[in-house]
N, C-alpha and C positions, 0 to 999 in steps of 0.2 A: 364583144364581151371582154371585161378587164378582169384579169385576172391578178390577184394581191400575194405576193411571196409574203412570207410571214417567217422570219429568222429568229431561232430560238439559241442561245445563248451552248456551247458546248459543255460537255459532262467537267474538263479538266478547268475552263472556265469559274463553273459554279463552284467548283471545291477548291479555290486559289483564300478565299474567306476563311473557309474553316481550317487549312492548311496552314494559311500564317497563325490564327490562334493557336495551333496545336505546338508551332515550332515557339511560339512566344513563350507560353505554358511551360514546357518540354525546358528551354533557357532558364527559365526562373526556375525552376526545379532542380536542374544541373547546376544551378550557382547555388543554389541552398546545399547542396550536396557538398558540394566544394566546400563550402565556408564549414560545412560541421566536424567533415576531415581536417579543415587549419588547427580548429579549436581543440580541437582531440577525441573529438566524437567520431570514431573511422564507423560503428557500427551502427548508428540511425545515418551516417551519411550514406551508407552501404544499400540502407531500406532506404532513403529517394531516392537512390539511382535506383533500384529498381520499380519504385513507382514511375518513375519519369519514362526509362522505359517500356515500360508494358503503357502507361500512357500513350507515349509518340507510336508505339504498334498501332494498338486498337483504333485511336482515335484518325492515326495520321495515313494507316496502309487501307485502300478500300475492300481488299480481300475481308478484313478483321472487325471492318467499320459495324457489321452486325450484332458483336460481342457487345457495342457501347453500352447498352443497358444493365449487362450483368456486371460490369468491371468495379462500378464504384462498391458493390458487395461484395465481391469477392477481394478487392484491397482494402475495406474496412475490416472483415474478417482475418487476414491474414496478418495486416497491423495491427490489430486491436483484441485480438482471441490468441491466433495462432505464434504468434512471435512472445508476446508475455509467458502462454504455456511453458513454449521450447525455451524458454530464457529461463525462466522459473526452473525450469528440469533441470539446466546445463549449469545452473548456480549449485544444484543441490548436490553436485559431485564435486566442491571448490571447497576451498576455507574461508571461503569470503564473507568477513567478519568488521567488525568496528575496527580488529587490532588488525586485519588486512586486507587495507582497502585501496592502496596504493598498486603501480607496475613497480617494479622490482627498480628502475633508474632513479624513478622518484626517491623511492626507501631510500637509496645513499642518500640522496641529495638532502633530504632533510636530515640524517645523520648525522651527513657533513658539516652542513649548517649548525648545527649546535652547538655553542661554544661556553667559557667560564669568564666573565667576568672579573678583572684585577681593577676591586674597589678603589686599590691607590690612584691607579692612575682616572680614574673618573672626573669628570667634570663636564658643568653647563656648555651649553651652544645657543645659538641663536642663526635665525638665520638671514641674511641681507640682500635684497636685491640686487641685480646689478645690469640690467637693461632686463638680455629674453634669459640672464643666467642668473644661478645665485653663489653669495659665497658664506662661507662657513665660518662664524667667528667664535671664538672659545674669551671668554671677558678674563678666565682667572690667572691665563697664562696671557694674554694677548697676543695670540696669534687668528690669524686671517686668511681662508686658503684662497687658491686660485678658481679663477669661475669654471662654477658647474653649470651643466644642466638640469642634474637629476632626474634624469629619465630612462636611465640603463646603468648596468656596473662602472664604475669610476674611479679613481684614483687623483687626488688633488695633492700639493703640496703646501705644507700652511709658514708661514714667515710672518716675524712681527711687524707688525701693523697698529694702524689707530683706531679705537672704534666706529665702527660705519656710523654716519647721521640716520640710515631710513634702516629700520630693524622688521620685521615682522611678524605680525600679533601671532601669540603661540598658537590660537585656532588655525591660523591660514599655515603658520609651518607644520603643523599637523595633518593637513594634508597633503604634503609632501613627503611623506614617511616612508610610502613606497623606493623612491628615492635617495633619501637617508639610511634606508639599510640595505642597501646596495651599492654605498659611498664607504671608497677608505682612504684615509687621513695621513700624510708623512709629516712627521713633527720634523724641528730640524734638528733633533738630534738622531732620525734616522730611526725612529721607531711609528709601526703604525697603528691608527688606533680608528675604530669602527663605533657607529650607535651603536650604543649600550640601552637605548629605551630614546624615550619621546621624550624629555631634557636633557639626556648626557651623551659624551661620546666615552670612551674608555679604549685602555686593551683586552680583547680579547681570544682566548686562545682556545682553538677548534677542540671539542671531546674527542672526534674522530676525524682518521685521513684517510683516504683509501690510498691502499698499499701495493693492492693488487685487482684482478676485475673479481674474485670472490673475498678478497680479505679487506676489515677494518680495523686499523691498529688506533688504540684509546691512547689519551693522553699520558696514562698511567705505563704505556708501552703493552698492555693487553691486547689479543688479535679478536678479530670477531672473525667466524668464518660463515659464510650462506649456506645457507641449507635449503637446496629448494623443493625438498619434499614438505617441509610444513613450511617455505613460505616466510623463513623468518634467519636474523643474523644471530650467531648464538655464540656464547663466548668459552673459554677452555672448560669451564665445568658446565657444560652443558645449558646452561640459561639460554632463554631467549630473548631477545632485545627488540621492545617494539619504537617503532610500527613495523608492520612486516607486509610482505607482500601477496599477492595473491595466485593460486597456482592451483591445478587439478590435482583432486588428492584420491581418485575413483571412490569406491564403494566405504570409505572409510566413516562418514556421516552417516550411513544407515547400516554400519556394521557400529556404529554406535548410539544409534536409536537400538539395536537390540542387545547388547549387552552392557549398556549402563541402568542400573538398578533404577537411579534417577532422574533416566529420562524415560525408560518404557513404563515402570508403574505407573506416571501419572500421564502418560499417553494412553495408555487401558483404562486409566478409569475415565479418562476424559474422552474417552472412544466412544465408552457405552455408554456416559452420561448424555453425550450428543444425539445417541439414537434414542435412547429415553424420552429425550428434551421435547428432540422435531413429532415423537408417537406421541406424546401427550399431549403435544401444541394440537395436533391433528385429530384426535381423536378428542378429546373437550371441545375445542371450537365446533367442528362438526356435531357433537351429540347436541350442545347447547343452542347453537344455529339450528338446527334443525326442530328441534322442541318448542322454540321461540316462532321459528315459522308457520306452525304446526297451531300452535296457541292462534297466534294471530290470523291462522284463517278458518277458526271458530267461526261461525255464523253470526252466534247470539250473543260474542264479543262486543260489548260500544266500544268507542272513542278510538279504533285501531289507529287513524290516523295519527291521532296524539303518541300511540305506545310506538309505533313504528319511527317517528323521530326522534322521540326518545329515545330507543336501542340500536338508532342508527348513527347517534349519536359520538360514540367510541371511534366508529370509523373516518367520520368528518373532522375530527380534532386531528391534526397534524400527531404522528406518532411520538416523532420526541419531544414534543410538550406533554402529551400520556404520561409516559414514562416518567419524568422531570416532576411529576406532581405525583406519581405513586413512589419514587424514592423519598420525595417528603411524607407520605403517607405514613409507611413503613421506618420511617424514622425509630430509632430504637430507647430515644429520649425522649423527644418532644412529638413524635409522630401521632395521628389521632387515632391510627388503626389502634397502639399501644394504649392510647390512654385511654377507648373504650374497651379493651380489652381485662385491663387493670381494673377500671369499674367494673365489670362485670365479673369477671371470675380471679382477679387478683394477677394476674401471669402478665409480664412483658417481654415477649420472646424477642429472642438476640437474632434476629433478619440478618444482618450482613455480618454477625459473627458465628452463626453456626452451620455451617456448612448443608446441612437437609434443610433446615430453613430459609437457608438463603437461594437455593433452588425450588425451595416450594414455593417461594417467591417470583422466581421467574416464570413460573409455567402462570401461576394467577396471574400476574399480571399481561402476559401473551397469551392467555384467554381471551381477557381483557380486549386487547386490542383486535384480537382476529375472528371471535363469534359475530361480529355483525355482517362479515363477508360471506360466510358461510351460510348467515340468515337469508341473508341478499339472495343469495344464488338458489337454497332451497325455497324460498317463497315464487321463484320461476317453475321450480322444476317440478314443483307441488300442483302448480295449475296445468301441468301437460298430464297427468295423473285423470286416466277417466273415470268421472263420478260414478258410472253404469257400473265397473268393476265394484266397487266401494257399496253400492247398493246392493248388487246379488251376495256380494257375498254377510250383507246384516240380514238381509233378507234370509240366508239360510243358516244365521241365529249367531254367527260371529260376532266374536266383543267388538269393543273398537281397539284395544289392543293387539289383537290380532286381527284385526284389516291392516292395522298399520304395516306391522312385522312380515304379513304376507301378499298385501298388496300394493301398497305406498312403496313400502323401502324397499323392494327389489326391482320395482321401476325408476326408481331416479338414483341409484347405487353405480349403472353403465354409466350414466352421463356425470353423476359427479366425481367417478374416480380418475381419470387424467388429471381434476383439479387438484382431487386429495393430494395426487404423489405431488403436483406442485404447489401446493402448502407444505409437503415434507420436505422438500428441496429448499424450500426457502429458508423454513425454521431448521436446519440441519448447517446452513450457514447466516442465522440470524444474528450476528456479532453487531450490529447494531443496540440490539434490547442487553447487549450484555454489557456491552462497554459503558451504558446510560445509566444502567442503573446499577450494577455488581462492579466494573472495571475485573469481572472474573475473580473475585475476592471472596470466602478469604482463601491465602494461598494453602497449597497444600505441604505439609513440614515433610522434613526430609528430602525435597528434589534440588538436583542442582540447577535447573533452569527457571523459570519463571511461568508459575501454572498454578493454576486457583481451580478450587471446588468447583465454583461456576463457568469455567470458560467450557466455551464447545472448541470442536477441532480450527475457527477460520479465528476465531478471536487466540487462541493458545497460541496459534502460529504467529500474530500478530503481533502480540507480546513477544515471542520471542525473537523476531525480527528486529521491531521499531519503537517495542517498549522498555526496553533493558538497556542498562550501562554498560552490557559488553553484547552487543549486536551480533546475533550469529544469524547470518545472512545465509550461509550454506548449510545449516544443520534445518531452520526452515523451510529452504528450498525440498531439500531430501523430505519431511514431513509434508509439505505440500502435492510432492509428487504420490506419497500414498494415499493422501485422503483423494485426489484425483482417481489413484487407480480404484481405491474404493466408491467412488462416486460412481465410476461409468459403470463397474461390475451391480452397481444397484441398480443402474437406471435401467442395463441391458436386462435385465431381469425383469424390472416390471415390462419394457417391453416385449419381452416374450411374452411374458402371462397374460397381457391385456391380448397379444397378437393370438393367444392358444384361445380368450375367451372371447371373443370377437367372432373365430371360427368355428365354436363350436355353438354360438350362437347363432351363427349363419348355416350350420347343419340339420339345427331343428325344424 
């Protein structure tokens, strides 16, 4: 009897595979990290090293190898949710603004940098070849400097010379500019002189020097001194001098969300227009979805087929085409809503100039778009509704109004309300429908930030972030963080009440 040994491959064998891809992976990840720290990114290079390792953990230790499943969600959530939040929040305590957007070493350096131009000494350049170098010829004085690179700071000396035979076209010394203003020039009478712009060189004489490691002293002999509670260089009478930097300034952003006149009025009214906005989106679409459902499972209805595509119609058109064709609607010149209106009873009402109009705009039109979802979903829940119920109760002489009210709509009210709150969630930050068709307009007079009768709370903030000439990135922030803490204090709400009627449904 032969007996066959049969050798099977060991545990640390079979995992030599997956072990090299983890370390491969694990390298590309740590050099990504690296390179984002060269460039100045220390904090997303900060986030892959931590993805990299909890990667080489999970994937590479077999104690952990059972977590592989849950990791890529728990690190899209934590990139992707959790870090925006915390960042979001950690901005709203900053001045981080258009006018401070720089670290505090930058700010000099571009201070530094600024200098005035002495129109006398200006004049032409060109620039020449000269193998892997170039040099710098000025035609009106004729001098010729010694070969550059142009590829880091420099210092050439220029002596008279002849003009070079091979010149080069101003597009290609154009982009070489990087290097032209990082070049400086000794004439030979011992003065130096720097680009003054993309044809000339000149002298020029710095605005600012630094003095000291908080002082800048101006050309005028004026001192600048830092201030790094706001972040910015300010001069003897108290000016501040942008650009400035950026710095923790605590609770100061939302101790001025509450006591500037105009920034909290028109956060109160654009607080409760928001809750208005998302109740009316929810409650119209819903009564209308439902009535439409309702109609169409008549019996002795014909053609439902036809009216069904028809009213499902709104939902199948891509939304921002919707939109894009009721802002022409509502046109307040040429519009057709207007020009039937006008035949009819005389009136062309001012849509995007009257503030109640221009909202009673928005909500028609996010009728508009959201009653055929809500039809969608009551034509399901309409046929889980038992006909037997429906029949006893005509049977014992009920309208049909009140089958509806007492048998229909308290059987599909459980199942449609988780949707509801999420229609109100949505419409609560529906700044899509606002920016398409209102841009949040018209504003509202008297604020000093940028805020319209129409905006709700996610488009306001928006505006006031990445829609304004002076970008307040931390006063946002700090708004952000309230309508968050408003958000979850609602949501935990309905989840109580759904959680108290759930059990007391379950007690009967």
């Amino acid at each position: 009897m032969n007996t066959m040994t049969e050798t099977h491959p060991s545990a640390s064998t079979r995992d030599w595979p997956r072990l090299a891809v983890v370390v491969c992976a694990s390298l590309v990840l740590l050099y990504g990290s690296f390179y984002l720290y060269q460039i100045g990114q220390p904090l997303f290079g900060a986030i892959l090293l931590a993805l990299a390792t909890g990667f080489a953990i999970i994937f590479g230790a077999t104690r952990f190898y059972g977590s592989r499943f849950i990791f890529p969600g728990i690190a899209a959530v934590l990139i992707f949710i959790a870090f925006p939040v915390t960042y979001t929040i950690y901005i709203g305590f900053t001045n981080y603004s258009s006018f401070n957007l720089l670290t505090y070493e930058r700010t000099i350096e571009v201070l530094t940098s600024r200098g005035s131009i002495d129109t006398s000494t200006e004049q032409p350049f060109a620039v020449a070849p000269d193998g892997d170098n170039y040099r710098i010829w000025l035609p009106d004085s004729g001098l010729l400097s010694d070969p550059v690179t142009l590829q880091d700071t420099q210092t050439a000396n220029l002596v008279p010379a002849e003009a070079p035979q091979t010149l080069l076209e101003r597009r290609d010394a154009i982009k070489l500019r990087t290097g032209l203003q990082a070049l400086s020039l000794i004439t030979p009478g011992g003065s130096t002189i720097e680009n003054a712009g993309l044809r000339t060189f000149a002298t020029v004489t710095p605005d600012y020097v630094q003095t000291g490691p908080n002082t800048l002293t101006k050309s005028d002999g004026s001192v600048l001194t830092a201030d790094h509670e706001t972040g910015f260089f300010v001069d003897q009478n108290g000016d501040q001098v942008p650009p400035g930097w950026r710095v923790n300034i605590g609770t100061d952003n939302f101790e001025r969300i509450a006591t500037s006149e105009g920034i909290r009025e028109p956060m109160v009214s654009i607080f409760i227009w928001t809750f208005v906005f998302a109740i009316l989106s929810v409650v119209l679409t819903f009564a209308i979805g439902l009535t439409l459902a309702v109609i169409l499972q008549w019996e002795h209805l014909r053609f439902k087929a036809i009216y069904r595509v028809l009213l499902i119609l709104p939902y199948a058109v891509p939304a921002f085409i919707s939109i894009l064709v009721f802002k022409g609607l509502f046109n307040q010149n040429n519009g057709e809503i207007n020009l039937i209106l006008n035949g009819l009873f005389g009136i062309e009402p001012r849509w995007f100039t009257d503030g109640n109009l221009a909202r009673a705009m928005l909500v028609i039109v996010n009728t508009w778009l959201g009653y055929p979802y809500m039809m969608l979903l009551a034509m399901g829940f309409l046929q889980s509704v038992p006909e037997d119920h429906k029949k006893a109760a005509a049977l014992e002489g009920a309208s049909a109004l009140r089958v509806f009210f007492t048998i229909t709509l308290p059987q599909i009210i459980p199942p449609f309300l988780p949707l509801l709150i999420a229609s109100f969630a949505f419409n609560f930050n529906n700044m899509v429908l606002v920016f398409l068709l209102t841009r949040g307009l018209p504003d509202i007079p008297g604020t000093i930030i940028p805020a319209g009768e129409t905006d709700i709370l996610a488009s306001f903030t928006y505006r006031l972030a990445f829609d304004n000439a002076g970008q307040q990135f931390g006063l946002a922030g700090a708004i952000t963080l309230l309508i968050f803490l408003v958000v979850a204090a609602i949501s935990y709400a309905n989840f109580v009440a759904m959680r108290k009627a759930a059990a007391k449904r379950a007690g009967r």
